[in-house]
N, C-alpha and C positions, 0 to 999 in steps of 0.2 A: 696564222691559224684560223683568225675571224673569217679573214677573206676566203679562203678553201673555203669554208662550209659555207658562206654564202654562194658562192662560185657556184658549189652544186650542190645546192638548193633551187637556184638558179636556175640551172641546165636541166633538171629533174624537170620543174615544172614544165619551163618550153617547151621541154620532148616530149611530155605525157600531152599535155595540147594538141602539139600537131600529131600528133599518134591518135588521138582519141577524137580527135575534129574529124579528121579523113576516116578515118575508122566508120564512124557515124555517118557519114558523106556517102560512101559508099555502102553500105548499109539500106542507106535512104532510098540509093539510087535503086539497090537489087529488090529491095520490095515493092518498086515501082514499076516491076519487068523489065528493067533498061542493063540488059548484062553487054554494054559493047564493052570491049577489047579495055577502055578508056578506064573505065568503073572497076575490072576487070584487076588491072593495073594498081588501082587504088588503093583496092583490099587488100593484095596480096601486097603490096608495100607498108601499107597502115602495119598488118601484120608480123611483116620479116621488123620493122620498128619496134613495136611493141615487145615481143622475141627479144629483142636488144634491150631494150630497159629493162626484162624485167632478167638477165641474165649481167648487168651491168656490175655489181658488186662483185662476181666470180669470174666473171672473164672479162676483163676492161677490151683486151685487145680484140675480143670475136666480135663486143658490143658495137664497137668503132667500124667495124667492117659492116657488120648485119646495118646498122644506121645509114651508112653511107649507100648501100644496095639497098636497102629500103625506101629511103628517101628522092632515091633517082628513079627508081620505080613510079611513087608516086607523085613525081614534077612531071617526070614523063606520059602518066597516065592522064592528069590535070592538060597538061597539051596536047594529048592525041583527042579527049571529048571538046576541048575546044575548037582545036580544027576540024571535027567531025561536024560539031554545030555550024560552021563557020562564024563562031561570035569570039573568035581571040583574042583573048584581053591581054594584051603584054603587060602591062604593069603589075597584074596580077599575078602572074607567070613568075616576075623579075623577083616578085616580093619570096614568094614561095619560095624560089632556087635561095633567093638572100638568108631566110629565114634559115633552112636547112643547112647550107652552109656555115652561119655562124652556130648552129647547135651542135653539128661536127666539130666545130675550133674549140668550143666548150666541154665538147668530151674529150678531144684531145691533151686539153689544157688538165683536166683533170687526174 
């Protein structure tokens, strides 16, 4: 029973993070005049995330979908302004998709 509530407790934080980090990333980006495609991406994934957490307690299964499409959104968008820059940081990339990924296995697990 402990473990559950820690679990997602857990999960809660990490997802509101990368929700709210990218959120603000992009944000930062659009009030900078910088709307490519990349940024673009960002938002509307931070967003379809967000959407997911905060619908998490009423629909587990739609949370899991929207998270998963959200978050591919914004790995995807995070690599499209990198290749656009030409300054691609894979490890930065690797960590992102990691991170996402295990927030997915977290909600799943939950």
């Amino acid at each position: 029973m402990l473990n559950s509530i820690i679990l997602g407790i857990l999960t809660i934080v990490l997802a509101l993070a990368f929700s709210l980090l990218h959120l603000a990333a992009a944000f930062a980006a659009m009030k900078q005049k910088n709307y490519s495609l990349g940024n673009k991406c960002i938002l509307v994934g931070s967003c379809l995330t967000s959407l997911a957490l905060a619908i998490f307690y009423f629909v587990p299964v739609a949370t899991i979908l929207l998270w998963i499409v959200g978050s591919s959104i914004v790995c995807y968008g995070a690599y499209w302004n990198g290749r656009q820059k030409g300054s691609l940081n894979i490890s930065h990339h690797i960590v992102r998709v990691a991170l996402a990924i295990l927030i997915t296995l977290l909600f799943i697990l939950l």
